[in-house]
N, C-alpha and C positions, 0 to 999 in steps of 0.2 A: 388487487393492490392493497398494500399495507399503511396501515399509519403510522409514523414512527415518530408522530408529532404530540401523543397522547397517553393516557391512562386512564382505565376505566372501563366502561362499557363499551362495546363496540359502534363504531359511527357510521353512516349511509352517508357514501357519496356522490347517490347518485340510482337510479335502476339498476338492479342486481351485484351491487359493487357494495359487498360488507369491508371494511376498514376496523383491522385487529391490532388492536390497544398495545403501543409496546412497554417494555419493562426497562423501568428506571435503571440505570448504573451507580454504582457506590464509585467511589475513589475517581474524584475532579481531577487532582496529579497525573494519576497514571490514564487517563483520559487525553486531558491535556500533550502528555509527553507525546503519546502514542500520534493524534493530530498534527501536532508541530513536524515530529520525526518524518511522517506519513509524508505531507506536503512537501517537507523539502526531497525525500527520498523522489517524489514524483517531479519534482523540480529540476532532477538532478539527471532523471530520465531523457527530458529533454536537452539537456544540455550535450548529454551523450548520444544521442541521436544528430544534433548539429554537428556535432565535434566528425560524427560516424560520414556524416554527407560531405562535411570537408575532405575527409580521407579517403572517400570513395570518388571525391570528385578532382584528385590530384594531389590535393596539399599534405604531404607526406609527414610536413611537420608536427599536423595537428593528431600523430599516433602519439604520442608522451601525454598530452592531457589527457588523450581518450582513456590510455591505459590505467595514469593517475586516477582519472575520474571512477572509474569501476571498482576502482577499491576503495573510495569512499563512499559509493551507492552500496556497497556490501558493508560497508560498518554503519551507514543511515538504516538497512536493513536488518543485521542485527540489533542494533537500538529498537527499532519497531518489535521485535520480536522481548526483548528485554520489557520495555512498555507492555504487550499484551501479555507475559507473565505476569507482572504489575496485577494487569487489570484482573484478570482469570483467577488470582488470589483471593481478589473482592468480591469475584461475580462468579461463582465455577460452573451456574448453568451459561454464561456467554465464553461461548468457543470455538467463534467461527474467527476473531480477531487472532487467536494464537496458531491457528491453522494456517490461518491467510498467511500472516507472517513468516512460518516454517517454511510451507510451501514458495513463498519469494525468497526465501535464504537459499532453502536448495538450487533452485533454478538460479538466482543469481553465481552464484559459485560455477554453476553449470556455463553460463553466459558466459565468463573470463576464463572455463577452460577452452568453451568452441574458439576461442576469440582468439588465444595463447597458441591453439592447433589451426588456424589458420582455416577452422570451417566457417568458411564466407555466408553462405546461404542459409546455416542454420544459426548461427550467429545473430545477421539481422532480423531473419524469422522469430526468433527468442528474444531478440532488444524491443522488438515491437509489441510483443505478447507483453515483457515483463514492465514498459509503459501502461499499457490498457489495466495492467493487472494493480498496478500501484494505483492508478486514477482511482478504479473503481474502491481499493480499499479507502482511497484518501476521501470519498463520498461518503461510502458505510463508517466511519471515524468518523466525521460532523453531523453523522443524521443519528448517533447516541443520545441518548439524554440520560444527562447527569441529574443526581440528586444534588438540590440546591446545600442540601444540610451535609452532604458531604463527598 
């Protein structure tokens, strides 16, 4: 287990459980963006999963928002990814954030081709990955710690 609550020495918490010190980030801004974007991009996740259960569950109507919807999950997506160049400017040993990001770019794009070819099953299989995948980023974005001085 890691600590990602600290700096310093290493902390015990517990029998055999060392807790390793994390490393402050510069730039609040590009922290900030990256969180806000994150959240709502996972926000956004769900909505297109409901929108997805209406369409599968009859309501024909509800394919224009879905569709809508996917193209603003892919520009809350590149904004994340825009943020974590941000941040990567500041920080260049943190670069699991611009990764993360790329990697949900691609796949998102990937999502609104299956979606477009009418692949049903890898489509859902991928809307539900690319949820789990935004959560978790939206997690590692709040468990950062920023430097107060800047």
């Amino acid at each position: 287990m890691h600590d990602t609550s600290s700096e310093g020495a290493p902390s015990h918490a517990g029998p055999g459980t060392i807790l390793v010190p994390a490393r402050v980030v510069e730039g609040r801004g590009a922290v900030t963006m990256l969180r806000v974007v994150a959240a709502l991009a996972a926000l956004q996740t769900v909505v297109q999963g409901l929108l997805a259960g209406m369409l599968l569950g009859g309501d024909v109507d509800s394919i224009d928002p879905h569709g809508f919807n996917a193209y603003v999950f892919e520009l809350l997506v590149f904004l994340q990814v825009v943020a974590a160049v941000l941040l990567w400017r500041r920080n260049r040993w943190l670069t699991w954030p611009l990764k993360a990001t790329i990697a949900l770019l691609v796949l998102a794009f990937t999502q609104t081709l299956l979606g477009l070819e009418g692949s049903l099953a890898a489509h859902v299989a991928l809307g539900v990955g690319l949820c789990a995948m935004e959560t978790a980023l939206v997690l590692r974005a709040f468990a950062l710690r920023v430097n107060p001085a800047g």
